[in-house]
SESE-431118 format. One line per field, with one value per residue (C-alpha): residue number from 1; residue in three letters; chain; x negated, y, z negated. Coordinates in nm, 3 decimals. Each point is the difference from the previous one (the first is absolute). Layout:
REM residues N
seq	[NUM,...]
type	[Ala,...]
mol	[A,...]
x	[X,...]
y	[Y,...]
z	[Z,...]
//
This chain:
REM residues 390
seq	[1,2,3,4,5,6,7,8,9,10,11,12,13,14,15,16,17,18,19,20,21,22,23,24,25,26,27,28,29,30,31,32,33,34,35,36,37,38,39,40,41,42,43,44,45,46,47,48,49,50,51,52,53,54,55,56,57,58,59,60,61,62,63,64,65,66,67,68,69,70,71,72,73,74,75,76,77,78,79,80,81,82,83,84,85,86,87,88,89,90,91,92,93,94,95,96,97,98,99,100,101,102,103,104,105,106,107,108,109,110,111,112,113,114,115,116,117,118,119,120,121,122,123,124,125,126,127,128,129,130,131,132,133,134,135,136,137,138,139,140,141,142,143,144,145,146,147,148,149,150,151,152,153,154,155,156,157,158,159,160,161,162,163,164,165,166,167,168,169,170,171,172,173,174,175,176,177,178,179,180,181,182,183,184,185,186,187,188,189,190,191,192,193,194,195,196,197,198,199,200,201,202,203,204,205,206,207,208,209,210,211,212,213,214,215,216,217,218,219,220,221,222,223,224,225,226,227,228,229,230,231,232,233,234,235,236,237,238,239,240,241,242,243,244,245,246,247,248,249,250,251,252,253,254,255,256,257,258,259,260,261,262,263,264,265,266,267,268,269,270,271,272,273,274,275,276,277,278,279,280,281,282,283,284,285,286,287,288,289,290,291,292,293,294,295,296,297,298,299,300,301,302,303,304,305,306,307,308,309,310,311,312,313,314,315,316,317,318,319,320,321,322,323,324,325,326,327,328,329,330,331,332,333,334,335,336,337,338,339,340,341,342,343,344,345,346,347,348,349,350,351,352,353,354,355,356,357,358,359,360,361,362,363,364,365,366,367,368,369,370,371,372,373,374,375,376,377,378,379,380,381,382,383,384,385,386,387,388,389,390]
type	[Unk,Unk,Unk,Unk,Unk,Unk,Unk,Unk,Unk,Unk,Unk,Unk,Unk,Unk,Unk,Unk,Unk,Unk,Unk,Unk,Unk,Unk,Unk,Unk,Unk,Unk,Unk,Unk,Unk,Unk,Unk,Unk,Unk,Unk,Unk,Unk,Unk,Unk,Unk,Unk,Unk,Unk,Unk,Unk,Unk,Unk,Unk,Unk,Unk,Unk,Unk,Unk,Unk,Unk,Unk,Unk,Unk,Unk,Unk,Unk,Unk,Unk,Unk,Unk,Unk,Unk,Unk,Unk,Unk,Unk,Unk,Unk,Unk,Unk,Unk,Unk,Unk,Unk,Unk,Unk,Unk,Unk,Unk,Unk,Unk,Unk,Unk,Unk,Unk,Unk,Unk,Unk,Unk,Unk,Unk,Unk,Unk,Unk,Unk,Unk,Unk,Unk,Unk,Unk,Unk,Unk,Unk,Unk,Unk,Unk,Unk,Unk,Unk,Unk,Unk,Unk,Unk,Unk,Unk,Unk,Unk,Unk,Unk,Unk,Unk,Unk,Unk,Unk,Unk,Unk,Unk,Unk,Unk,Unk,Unk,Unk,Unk,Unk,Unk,Unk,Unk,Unk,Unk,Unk,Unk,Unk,Unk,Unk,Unk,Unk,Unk,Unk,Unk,Unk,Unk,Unk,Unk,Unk,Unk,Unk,Unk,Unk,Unk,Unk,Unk,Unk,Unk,Unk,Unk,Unk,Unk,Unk,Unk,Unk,Unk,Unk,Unk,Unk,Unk,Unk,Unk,Unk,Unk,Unk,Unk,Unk,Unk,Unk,Unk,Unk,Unk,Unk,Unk,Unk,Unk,Unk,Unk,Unk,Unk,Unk,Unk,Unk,Unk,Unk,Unk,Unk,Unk,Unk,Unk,Unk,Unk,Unk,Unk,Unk,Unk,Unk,Unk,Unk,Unk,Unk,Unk,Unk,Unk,Unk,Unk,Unk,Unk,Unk,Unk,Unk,Unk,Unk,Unk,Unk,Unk,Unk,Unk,Unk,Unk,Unk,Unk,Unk,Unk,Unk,Unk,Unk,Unk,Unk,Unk,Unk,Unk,Unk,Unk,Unk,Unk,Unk,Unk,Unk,Unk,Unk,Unk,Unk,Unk,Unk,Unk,Unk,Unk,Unk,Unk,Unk,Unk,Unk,Unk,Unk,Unk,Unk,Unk,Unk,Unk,Unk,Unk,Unk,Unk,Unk,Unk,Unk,Unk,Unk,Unk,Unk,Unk,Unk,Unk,Unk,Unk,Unk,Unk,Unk,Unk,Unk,Unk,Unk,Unk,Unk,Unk,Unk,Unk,Unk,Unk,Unk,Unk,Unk,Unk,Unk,Unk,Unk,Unk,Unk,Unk,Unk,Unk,Unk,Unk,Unk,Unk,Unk,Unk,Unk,Unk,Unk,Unk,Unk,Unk,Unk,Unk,Unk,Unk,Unk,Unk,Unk,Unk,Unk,Unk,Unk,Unk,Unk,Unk,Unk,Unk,Unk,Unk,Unk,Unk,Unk,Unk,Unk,Unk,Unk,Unk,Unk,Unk,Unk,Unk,Unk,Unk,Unk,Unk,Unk,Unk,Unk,Unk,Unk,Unk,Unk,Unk,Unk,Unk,Unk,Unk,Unk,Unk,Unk,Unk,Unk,Unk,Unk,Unk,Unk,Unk,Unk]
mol	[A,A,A,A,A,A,A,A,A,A,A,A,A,A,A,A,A,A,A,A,A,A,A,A,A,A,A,A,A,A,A,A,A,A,A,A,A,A,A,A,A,A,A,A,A,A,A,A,A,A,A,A,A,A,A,A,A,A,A,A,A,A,A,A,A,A,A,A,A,A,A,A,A,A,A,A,A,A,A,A,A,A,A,A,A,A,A,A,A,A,A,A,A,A,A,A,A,A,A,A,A,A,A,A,A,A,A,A,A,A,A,A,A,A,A,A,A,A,A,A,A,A,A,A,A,A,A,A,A,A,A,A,A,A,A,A,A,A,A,A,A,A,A,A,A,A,A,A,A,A,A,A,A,A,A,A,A,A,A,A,A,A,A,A,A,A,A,A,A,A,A,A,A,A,A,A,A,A,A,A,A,A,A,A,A,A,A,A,A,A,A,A,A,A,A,A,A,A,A,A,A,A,A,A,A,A,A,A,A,A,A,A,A,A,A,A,A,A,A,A,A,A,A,A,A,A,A,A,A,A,A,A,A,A,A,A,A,A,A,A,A,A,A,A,A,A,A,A,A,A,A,A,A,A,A,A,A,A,A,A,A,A,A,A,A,A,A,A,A,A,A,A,A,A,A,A,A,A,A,A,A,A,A,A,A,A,A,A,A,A,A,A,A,A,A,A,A,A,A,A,A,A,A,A,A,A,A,A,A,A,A,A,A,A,A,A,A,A,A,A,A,A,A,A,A,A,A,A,A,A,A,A,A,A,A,A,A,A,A,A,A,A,A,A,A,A,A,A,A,A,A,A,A,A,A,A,A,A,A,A,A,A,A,A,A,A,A,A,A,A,A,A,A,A,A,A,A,A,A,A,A,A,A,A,A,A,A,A,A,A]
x	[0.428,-0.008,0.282,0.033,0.179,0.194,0.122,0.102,0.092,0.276,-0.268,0.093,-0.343,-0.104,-0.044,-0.279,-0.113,-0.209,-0.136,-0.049,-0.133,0.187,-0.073,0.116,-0.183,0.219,0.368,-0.105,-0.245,-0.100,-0.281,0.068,-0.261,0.059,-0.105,0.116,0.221,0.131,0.176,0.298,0.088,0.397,0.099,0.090,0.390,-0.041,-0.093,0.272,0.283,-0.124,0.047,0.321,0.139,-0.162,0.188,0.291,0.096,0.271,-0.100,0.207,0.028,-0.212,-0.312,-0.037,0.032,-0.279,-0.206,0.020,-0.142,-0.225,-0.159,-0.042,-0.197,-0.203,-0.112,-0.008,-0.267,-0.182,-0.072,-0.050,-0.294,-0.127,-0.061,-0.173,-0.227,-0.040,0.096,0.117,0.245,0.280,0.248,0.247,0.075,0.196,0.156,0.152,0.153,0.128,0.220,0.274,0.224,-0.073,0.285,-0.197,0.292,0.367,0.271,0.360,0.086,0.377,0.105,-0.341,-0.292,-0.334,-0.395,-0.140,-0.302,-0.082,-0.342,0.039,-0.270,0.146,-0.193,0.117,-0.191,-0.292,0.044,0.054,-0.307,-0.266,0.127,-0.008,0.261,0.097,0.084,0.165,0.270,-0.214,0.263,0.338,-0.061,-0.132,0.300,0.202,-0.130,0.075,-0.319,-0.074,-0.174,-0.327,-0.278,-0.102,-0.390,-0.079,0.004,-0.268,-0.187,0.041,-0.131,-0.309,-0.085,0.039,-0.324,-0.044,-0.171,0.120,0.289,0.154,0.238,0.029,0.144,0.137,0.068,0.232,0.279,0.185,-0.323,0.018,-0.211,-0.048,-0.167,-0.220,-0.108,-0.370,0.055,0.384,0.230,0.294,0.254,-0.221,-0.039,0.217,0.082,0.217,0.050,-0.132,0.131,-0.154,-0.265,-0.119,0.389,0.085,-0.364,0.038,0.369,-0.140,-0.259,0.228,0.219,-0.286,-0.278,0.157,-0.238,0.050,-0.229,-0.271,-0.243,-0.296,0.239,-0.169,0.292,0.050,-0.324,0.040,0.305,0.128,0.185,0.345,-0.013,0.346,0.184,-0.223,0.106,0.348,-0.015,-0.062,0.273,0.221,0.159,-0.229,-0.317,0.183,0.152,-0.118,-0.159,0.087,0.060,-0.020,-0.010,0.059,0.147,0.306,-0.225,-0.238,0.047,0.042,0.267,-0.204,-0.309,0.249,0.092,-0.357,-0.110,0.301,-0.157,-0.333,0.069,0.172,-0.377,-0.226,0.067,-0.340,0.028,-0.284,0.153,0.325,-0.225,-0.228,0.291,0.127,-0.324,-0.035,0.384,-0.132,-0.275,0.187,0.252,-0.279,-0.189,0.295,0.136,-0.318,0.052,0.344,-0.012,-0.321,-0.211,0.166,0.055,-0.376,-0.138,-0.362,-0.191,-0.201,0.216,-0.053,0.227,0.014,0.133,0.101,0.248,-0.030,-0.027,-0.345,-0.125,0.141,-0.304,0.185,0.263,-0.262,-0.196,0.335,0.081,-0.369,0.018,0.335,-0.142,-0.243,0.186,-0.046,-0.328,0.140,-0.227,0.136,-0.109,0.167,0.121,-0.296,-0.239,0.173,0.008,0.360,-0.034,0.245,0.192,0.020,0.103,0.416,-0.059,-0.223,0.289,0.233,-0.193,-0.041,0.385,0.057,-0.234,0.178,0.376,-0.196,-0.093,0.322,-0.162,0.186,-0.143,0.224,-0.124,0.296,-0.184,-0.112,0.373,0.243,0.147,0.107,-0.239,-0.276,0.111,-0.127,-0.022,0.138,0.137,-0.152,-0.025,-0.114,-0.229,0.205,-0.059,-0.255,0.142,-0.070]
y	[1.144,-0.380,-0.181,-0.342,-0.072,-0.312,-0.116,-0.320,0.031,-0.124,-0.327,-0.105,-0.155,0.149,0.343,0.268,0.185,0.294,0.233,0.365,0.326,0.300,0.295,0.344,0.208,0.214,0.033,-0.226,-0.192,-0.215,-0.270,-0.366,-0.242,-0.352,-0.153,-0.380,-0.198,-0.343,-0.234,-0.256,-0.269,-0.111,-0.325,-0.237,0.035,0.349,0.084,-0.244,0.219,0.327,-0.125,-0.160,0.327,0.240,-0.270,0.034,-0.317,-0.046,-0.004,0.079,0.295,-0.162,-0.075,0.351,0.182,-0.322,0.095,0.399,-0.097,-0.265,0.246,0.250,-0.270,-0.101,0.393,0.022,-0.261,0.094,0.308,-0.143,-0.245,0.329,0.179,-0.289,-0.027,0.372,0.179,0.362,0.265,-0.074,0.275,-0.061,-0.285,0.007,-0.299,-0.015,-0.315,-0.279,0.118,-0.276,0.251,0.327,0.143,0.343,0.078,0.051,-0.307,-0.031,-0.196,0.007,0.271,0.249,0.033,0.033,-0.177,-0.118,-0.182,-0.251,-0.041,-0.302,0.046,0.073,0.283,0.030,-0.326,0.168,0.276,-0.196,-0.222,0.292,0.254,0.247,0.208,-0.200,0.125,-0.200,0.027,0.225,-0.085,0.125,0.398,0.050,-0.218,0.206,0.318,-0.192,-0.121,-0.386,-0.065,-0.110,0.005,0.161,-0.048,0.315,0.266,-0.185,-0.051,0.358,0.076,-0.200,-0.053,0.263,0.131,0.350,-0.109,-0.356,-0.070,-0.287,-0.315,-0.157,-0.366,-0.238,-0.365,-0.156,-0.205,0.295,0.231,0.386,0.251,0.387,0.220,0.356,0.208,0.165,0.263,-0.072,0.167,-0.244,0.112,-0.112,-0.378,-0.235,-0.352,-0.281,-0.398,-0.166,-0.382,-0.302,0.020,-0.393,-0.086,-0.191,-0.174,-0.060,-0.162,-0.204,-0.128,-0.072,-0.217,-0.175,-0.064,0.066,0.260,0.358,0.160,-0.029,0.061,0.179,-0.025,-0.368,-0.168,0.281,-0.006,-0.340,0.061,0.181,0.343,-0.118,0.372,-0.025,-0.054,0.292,0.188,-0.089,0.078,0.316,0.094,-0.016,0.334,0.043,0.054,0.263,0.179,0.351,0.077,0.068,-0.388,-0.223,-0.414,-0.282,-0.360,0.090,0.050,-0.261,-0.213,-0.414,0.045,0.175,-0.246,-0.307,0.167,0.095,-0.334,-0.121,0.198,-0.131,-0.362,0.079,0.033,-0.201,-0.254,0.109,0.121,0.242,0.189,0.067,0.132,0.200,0.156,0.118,0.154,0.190,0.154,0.127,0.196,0.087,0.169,0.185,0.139,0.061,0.212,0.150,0.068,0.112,0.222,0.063,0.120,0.262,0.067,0.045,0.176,-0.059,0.000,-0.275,-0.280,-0.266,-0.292,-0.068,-0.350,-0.120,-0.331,-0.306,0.007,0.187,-0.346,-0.194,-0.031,-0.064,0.277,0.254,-0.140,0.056,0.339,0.084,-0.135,0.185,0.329,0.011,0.232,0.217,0.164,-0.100,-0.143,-0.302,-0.053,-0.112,0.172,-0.128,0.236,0.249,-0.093,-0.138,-0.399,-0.115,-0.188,0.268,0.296,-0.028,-0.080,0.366,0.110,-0.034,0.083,0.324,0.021,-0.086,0.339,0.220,-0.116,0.069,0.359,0.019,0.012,-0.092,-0.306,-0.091,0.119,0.100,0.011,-0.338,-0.152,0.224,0.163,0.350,0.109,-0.038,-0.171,-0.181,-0.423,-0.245,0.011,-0.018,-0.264,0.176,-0.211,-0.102,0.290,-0.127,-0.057,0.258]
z	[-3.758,0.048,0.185,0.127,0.322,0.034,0.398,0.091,0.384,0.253,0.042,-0.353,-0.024,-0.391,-0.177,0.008,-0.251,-0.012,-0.264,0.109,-0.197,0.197,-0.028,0.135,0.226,0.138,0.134,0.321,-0.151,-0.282,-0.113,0.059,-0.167,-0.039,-0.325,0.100,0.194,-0.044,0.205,-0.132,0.220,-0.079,-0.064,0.301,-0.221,-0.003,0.322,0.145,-0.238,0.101,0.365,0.001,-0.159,0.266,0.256,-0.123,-0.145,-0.203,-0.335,-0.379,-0.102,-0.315,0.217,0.143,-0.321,-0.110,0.282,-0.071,-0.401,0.135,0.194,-0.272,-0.195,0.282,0.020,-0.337,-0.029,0.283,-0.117,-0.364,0.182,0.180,-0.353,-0.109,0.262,0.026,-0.365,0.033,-0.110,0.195,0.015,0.267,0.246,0.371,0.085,0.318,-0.050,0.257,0.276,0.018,0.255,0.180,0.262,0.120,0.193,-0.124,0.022,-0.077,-0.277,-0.242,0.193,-0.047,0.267,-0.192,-0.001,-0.305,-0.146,-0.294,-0.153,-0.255,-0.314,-0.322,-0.125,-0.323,-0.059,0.119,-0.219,-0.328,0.034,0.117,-0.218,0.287,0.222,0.330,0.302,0.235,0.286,0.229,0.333,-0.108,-0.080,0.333,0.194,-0.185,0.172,0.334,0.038,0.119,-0.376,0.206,0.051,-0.345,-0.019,0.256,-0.285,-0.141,0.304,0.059,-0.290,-0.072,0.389,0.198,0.192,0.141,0.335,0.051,0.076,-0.230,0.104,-0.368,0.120,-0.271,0.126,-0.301,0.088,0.196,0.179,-0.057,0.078,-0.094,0.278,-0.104,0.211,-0.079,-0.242,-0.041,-0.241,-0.153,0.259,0.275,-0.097,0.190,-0.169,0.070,-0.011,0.355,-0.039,-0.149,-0.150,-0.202,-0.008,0.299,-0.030,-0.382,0.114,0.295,-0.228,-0.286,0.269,0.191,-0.260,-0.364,-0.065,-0.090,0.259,0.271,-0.202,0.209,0.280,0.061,0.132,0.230,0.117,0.133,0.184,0.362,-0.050,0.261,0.142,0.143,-0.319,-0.177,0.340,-0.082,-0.335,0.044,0.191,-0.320,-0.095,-0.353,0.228,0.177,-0.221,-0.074,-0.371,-0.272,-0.077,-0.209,0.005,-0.217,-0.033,0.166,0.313,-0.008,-0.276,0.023,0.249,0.284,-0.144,0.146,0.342,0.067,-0.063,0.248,0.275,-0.091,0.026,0.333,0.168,-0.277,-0.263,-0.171,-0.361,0.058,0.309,-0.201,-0.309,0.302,0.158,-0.284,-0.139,0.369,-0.034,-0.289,0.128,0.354,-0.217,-0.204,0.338,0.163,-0.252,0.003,0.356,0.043,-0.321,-0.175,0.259,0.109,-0.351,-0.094,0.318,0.101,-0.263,-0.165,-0.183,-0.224,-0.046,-0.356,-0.092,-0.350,-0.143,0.076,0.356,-0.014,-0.081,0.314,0.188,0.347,-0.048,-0.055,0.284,0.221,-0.080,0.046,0.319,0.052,-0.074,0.246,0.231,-0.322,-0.108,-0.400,-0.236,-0.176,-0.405,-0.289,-0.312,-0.165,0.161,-0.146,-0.382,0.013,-0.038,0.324,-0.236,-0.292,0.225,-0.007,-0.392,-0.053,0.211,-0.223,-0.322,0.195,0.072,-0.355,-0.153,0.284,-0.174,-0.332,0.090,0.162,0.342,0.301,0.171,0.316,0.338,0.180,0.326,-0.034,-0.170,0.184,-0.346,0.027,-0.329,-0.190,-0.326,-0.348,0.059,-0.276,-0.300,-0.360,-0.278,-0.307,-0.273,-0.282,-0.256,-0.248,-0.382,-0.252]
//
C-alpha cells in the first residue's frame, strides 16, 4: 500500500511530505520504502499565524477555525505537488497536523480535572481533494488511555530500525528533541522513549528575535559564538531535565517565553548575538547527552550503540559537533538518519504514514512504555473519501 505522511512540527517552519509503499511482514515487522519526499516552506503569514496560536495569543474564534482549514489546504496541496512530482497510487494519507496545544498531564478546568490536545489541519479537506481516506488526530486516543500523547514516532522506529546486535538511540532534533532507545535484539516492551527538551526551538526563537531569520542554518551563527556555560549549567537545573520518563515537551515548556528569559540571562554576561544563538544550541545538546546519561545508558547495557539522528537538527553542523564532543565519555557512534535510508528530514513524515496503515489495519500504534498510557491502542480518527457517484 502507498501512504503519504504529512508533519509539520512544533518549529512551525513548513510541511513534509513523504510517499511510502508498506508492506507487511509479519506481526512485529513490516517494509518501509520511501518513494519521495518533499519539503514546503510556509509563508512568512503563515508561519507567523501558526505561532501566535501555539503562544497563546488571543485570537477570534473565526481565525482558529481559519487556521484549522488553512492548514488542510496547505496539506492538501502539498501532497497534490508531491503526486506531481512523483505520480503513484495513493491509497491512504496520515496527517498529523499542527499541534496548537498539548497538556500531557491532567488540569482543572469548569469544575473537571483532565489533559487534552489539539492538532489543527482540517482533514476533511484533505480527503475531498485526494480522493483518499485520511487519518489524522494520532495524540488524543492514546491521552485518553492516560498516556502523555508523546512521543509517537518510536513504534515506527521500532519497527523499521531495530538491530539485533547494536544497540539503537534513534535521536530526532525538531523543534522539541526526542529520542527512542533499543536495546540489541529488543522486543517492543523493552524500548524506552521519551521527549528530552529543546531540540531547534529555543535557537529557531533566538534567531527569529535577533536576526529575523527562521534558523541557524548550518549552525553558522553558532559557530561564531561562546557557549556562556553557566547559564546552560543553570538551565539545566530546571525541573523538565529532571524529571523521570515517560515525558513529553512542547511550547508550554520552551516556547517564546523561555526563548526571552534565556536570552535575559545571556545578555547578563555578553551583548553578542552569536553567544545567545551558541548557548542556546549547547542546552540543546547538554539536555540530549545528559538524558543519555541519566537514563539511556543504563537502559541499553554494554553493548555497541549507534546514535541515530534525523529532523532538522541533523543538519546543524555545530550542534552535532557538540553532542559528538559530549559523547565522548560514551563508546556511541554518532550518524544520521540518512545512513540508514530514512532522509533526516523525511523520517517523522514515514512515521506517520506508518502510524496511518497501523490505524488502517486496526493496529495499535502508541507505545505505552514510551507515553505512559496504560494500553496499547489504535491512533486517529478516519476521514473516509467521498463515495464516488454511480
Amino acid at each position: 500500500m502507498i501512504v503519504a505522511g504529512i508533519m509539520s512540527g512544533t518549529s512551525a517552519d513548513g510541511v513534509d511530505v513523504a510517499l511510502v509503499e508498506i508492506r507487511a511482514r509479519s506481526r512485529e515487522g513490516v517494509g518501509v520504502t520511501l518513494l519521495a519526499h518533499r519539503a514546503f516552506p510556509f509563508s512568512r503569514s503563515m508561519r507567523n499565524a501558526i505561532l501566535a496560536a501555539m503562544q497563546g495569543e488571543s485570537m477570534p474564534a473565526a481565525e482558529f477555525a481559519r487556521l484549522g482549514w488553512r492548514l488542510g489546504i496547505a496539506y492538501a496541496e502539498a501532497v497534490e505537488a508531491t503526486l506531481q512530482s512523483h505520480p503513484c497510487e495513493l491509497k491512504l494519507i496520515g496527517c498529523h497536523g499542527q499541534t496548537l496545544y498539548h497538556q500531557s498531564t491532567p488540569e482543572r478546568f469548569l469544575d473537571r480535572k483532565f489533559a487534552c490536545t489539539w492538532q489543527a489541519g482540517e482533514a476533511a479537506l484533505l480527503a475531498a481533494r485526494l480522493r483518499v481516506p485520511v487519518v489524522s488526530n494520532f495524540r488524543p486516543a492514546d491521552v485518553l488511555a492516560g498516556g502523555q500523547g508523546a512521543p509517537l514516532v518510536p513504534l515506527a522506529d521500532f519497527l523499521c530500525l531495530r538491530h539485533t546486535r547494536r544497540a539503537r538511540v534513534l535521536q530526532n532534533i525538531g523543534g522539541i528533541a526526542n529520542l527512542t532507545a533499543i536495546p540489541a535484539g529488543a522486543t517492543i516492551q523493552q524500548v524506552l522513549a521519551f521527549d528530552s527538551g529543546p531540540g531547534n526551538m529555543v535557537i529557531d526563537a533566538l534567531m527569529q528575535r535577533l536576526y529575523d531569520r527562521r534558523m541557524d542554518a548550518g549552525g553558522r551563527v553558532a559557530a561564531r559564538g561562546t557557549v556562556l556555560e553557566s547559564v546552560v549549567r543553570e538551565s539545566m537545573r530546571a525541573g523538565f531535565f529532571r524529571r523521570q520518563p515517560p515525558k513529553s515537551a512542547g511550547r508550554e515548556e520552551f516556547g517564546r517565553e523561555y526563548a526571552e528569559a534565556l536570552l535575559r540571562r545571556c545578555r547578563k554576561l555578553s551583548q553578542r548575538p552569536e553567544d545567545a544563538v551558541a548557548t542556546a544550541t549547547a542546552l540543546t545538546a547538554t539536555s540530549i547527552v545528559a538524558a543519555y546519561q541519566r537514563w539511556v545508558a543504563p537502559h541499553l547495557g554494554s553493548a555497541a550503540v549507534d546514535v541515530v539522528v534525523s529532523g532538522g537538527g541533523a543538519r546543524n553542523a555545530t550542534l552535532m559537533q557538540q553532542m559528538q564532543e559530549q559523547l565522548k565519555p560514551l563508546p556511541w557512534q554518532l550518524t544520521t538518519s540518512d545512513a540508514m535510508g530514512f532522509p533526516a528530514e523525511a523520517k517523522e513524515a514515514m512515521a506517520f504514514a506508518l502510524l496511518a496503515w497501523q490505524s488502517w489495519r486496526r493496529r495499535p500504534g502508541n507505545l505505552p512504555a514510551a507515553t505512559g498510557a496504560s494500553e496499547a491502542v489504535i491512533l486517529g480518527q478516519i476521514t473516509h473519501a467521498p463515495v464516488p457517484h454511480a
